[in-house]
C-alpha positions in Angstrom: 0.0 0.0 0.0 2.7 2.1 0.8 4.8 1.8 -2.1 1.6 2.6 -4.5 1.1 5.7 -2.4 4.8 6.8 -3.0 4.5 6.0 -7.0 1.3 7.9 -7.2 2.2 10.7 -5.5 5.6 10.8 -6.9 4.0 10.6 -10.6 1.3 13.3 -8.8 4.2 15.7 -8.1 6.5 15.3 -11.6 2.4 16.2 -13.8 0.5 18.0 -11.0 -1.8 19.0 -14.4 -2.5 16.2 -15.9 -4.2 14.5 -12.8 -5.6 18.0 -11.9 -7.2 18.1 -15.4 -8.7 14.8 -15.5 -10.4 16.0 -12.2 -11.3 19.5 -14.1 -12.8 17.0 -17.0 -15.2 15.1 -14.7 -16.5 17.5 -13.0 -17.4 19.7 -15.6 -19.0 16.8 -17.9 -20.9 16.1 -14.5 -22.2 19.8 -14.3 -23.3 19.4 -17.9 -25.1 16.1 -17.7 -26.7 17.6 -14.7 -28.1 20.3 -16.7 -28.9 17.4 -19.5 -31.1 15.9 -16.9 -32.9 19.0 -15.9 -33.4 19.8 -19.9 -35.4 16.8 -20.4 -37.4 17.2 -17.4 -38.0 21.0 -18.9 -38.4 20.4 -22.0 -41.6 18.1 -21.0 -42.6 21.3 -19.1 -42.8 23.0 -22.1 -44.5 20.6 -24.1 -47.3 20.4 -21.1 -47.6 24.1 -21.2 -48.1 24.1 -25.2 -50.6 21.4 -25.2 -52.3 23.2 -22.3 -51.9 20.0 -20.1 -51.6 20.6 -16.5 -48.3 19.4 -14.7 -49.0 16.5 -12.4 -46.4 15.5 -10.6 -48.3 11.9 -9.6 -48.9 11.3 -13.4 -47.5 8.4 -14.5 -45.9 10.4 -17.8 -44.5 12.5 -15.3 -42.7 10.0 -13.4 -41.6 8.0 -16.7 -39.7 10.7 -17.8 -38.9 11.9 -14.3 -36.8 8.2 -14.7 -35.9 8.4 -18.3 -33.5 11.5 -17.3 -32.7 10.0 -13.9 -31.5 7.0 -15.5 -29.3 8.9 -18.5 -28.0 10.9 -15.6 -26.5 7.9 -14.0 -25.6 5.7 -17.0 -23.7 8.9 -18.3 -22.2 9.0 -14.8 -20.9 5.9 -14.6 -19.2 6.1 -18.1 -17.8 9.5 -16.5 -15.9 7.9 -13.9 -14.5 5.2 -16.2 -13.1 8.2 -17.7 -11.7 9.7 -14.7 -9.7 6.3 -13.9 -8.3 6.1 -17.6 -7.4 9.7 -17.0 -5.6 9.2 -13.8 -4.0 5.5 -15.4 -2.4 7.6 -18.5 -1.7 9.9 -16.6 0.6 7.9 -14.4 2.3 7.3 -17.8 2.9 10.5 -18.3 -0.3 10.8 -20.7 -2.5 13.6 -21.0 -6.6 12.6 -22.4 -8.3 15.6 -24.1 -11.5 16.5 -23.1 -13.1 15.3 -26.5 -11.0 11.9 -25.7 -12.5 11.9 -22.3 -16.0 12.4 -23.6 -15.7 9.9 -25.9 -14.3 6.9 -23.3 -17.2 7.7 -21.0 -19.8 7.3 -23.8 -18.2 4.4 -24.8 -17.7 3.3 -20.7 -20.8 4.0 -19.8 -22.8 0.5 -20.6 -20.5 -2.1 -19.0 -19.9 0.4 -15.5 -23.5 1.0 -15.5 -23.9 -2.7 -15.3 -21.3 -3.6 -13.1 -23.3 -0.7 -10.8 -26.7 -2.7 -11.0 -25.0 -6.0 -10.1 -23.8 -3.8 -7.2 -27.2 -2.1 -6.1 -28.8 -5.4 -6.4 -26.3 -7.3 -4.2 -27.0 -4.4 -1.9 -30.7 -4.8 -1.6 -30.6 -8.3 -1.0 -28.3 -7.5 1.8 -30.4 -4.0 3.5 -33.4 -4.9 2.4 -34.0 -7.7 5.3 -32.8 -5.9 7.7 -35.1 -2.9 6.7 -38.5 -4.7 6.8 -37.4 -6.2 10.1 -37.2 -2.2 11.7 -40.3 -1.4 10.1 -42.3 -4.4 10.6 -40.8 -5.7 13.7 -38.5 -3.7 15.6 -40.0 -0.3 14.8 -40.7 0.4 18.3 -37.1 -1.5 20.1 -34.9 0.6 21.7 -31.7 1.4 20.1 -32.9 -0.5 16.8 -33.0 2.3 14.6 -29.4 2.8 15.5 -28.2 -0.8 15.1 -30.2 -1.2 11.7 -28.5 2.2 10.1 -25.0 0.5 11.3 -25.5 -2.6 9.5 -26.8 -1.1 6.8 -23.9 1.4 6.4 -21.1 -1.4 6.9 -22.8 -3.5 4.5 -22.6 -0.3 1.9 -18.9 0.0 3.2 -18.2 -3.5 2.2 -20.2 -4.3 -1.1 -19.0 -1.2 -2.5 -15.4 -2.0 -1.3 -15.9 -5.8 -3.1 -17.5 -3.7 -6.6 -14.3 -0.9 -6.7 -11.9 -2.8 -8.4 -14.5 -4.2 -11.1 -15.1 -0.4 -11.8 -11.3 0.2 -11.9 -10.6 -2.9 -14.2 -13.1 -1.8 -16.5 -12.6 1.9 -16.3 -9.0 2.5 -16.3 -7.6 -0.6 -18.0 -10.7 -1.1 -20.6 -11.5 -4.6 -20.2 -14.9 -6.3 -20.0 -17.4 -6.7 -17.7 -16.7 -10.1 -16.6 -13.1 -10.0 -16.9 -13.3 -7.4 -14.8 -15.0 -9.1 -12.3 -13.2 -12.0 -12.7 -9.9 -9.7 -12.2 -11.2 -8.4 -8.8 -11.7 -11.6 -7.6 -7.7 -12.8 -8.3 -6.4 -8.9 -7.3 -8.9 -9.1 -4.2 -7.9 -12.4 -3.1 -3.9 -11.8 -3.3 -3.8 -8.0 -1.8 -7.2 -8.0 0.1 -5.8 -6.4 3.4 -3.5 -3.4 1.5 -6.6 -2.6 -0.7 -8.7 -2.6 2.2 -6.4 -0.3 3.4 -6.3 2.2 0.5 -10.0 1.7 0.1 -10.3 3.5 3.7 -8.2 6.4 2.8 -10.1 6.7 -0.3 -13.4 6.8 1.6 -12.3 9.3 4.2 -10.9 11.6 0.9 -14.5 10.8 -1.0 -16.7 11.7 2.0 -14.1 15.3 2.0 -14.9 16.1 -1.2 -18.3 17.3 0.1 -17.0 19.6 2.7 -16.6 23.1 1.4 -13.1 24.9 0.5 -11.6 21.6 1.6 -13.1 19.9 -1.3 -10.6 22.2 -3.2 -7.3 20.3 -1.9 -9.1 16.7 -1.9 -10.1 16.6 -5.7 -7.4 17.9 -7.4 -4.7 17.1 -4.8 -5.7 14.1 -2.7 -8.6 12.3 -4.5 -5.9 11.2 -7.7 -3.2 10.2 -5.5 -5.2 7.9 -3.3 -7.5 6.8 -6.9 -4.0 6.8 -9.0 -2.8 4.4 -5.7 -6.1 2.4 -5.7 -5.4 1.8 -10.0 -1.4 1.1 -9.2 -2.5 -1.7 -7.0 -4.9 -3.7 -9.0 -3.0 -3.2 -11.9 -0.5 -5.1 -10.5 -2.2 -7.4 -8.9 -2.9 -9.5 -12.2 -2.0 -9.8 -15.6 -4.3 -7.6 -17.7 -5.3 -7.9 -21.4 -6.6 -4.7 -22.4 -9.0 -4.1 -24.9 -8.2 -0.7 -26.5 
């Protein structure tokens, strides 16, 4: 763990810009698809207010293409932070992605991460989703449940989404399938579990930073790569890749 630290922020320190700019790239195509999403949503305004149909927020147009955006807004998400990791992977080589480059990786990313994401969610419910029904069905009313429900429910978030980062590194940053990316998390998981687990903290504590005003300044363009670039050192090393591109 230590020693993909060192490389990533030694690579961090020789091109400060080309990790800073693959931050810049992410979170300005996320500003945009934002305003994507809200266009749609607008746009149905409009046609509602043309047609002289009144808005109805219960209507089930309404919510359909309430979901349609929704669910553009995360598919184009996900493909965005494939992007970022094949940003921060060249750029440990010394590599600088353009922005039409970057564009172009997430819209072609975007399919297989939002996949691996729904194998993810799913995993997830079938783990919460017990423990919910028994707090609202059951121990709604017990002392101290409430609290003991929300911690297993947060651990269990911890650890699927610990299990699911290095299928979303694999498949972002090197380019490879959805199953062989899965398949390559297993392997890397199984040889450097307790140094990934590790780096997987750090990165948590540096995600849940980005949030926090002014701070959030040092942690995505300083932080966030190294620990990421770290995270990408790792599993690539872990296992013998093929790449696809």
């Amino acid at each position: 763990m230590i020693d993909e630290l060192k490389s990533a922020f030694i690579a961090y320190r020789k091109q400060p810009f080309l990790f800073a700019w693959g931050s810049f790239m992410y979170l300005f195509l996320f500003v945009v698809s934002i305003f994507a999403a809200f266009a749609i949503i607008l746009a149905y305004f409009i046609f509602l207010s043309v047609m002289g149909i009144q808005f109805d927020l219960t209507s089930p147009i309404t919510i359909g293409v309430a979901s349609i955006a929704l669910l553009l807004f995360m598919l184009f998400t996900n493909g965005l932070n494939a992007a970022l990791s094949k940003t921060y992977s060249s750029a440990m080589d010394k590599e600088r992605m353009s922005l039409t480059a970057f564009y172009a990786y997430a819209l072609k990313k975007a399919p297989p991460m939002f996949t691996i994401m729904l194998f993810r969610d799913i995993l997830w419910l079938v783990a919460v989703l017990p423990a919910i029904a028994l707090y609202v069905f059951v121990l709604d009313e017990t002392i101290y449940a409430q609290i003991l429900i929300g911690g297993y429910a947060l651990a269990a978030t911890f650890v699927i989404h610990l299990l699911f980062t290095p299928a979303f590194i694999y498949s972002g940053a090197v380019g490879i399938g959805i199953f062989s990316a899965i398949r390559h998390s297993i392997t890397a998981f199984r040889k450097k579990h307790i140094q990934f687990i590790g780096l997987y903290v750090l990165f948590a504590v540096v995600w849940l930073l980005n949030f926090i005003p002014f701070i959030q300044l040092a942690t995505i363009f300083f932080a966030y790569p190294i620990i990421y670039s770290a995270m990408i050192s790792m599993l690539e090393g872990a296992v013998k890749l093929e790449r696809e591109d």
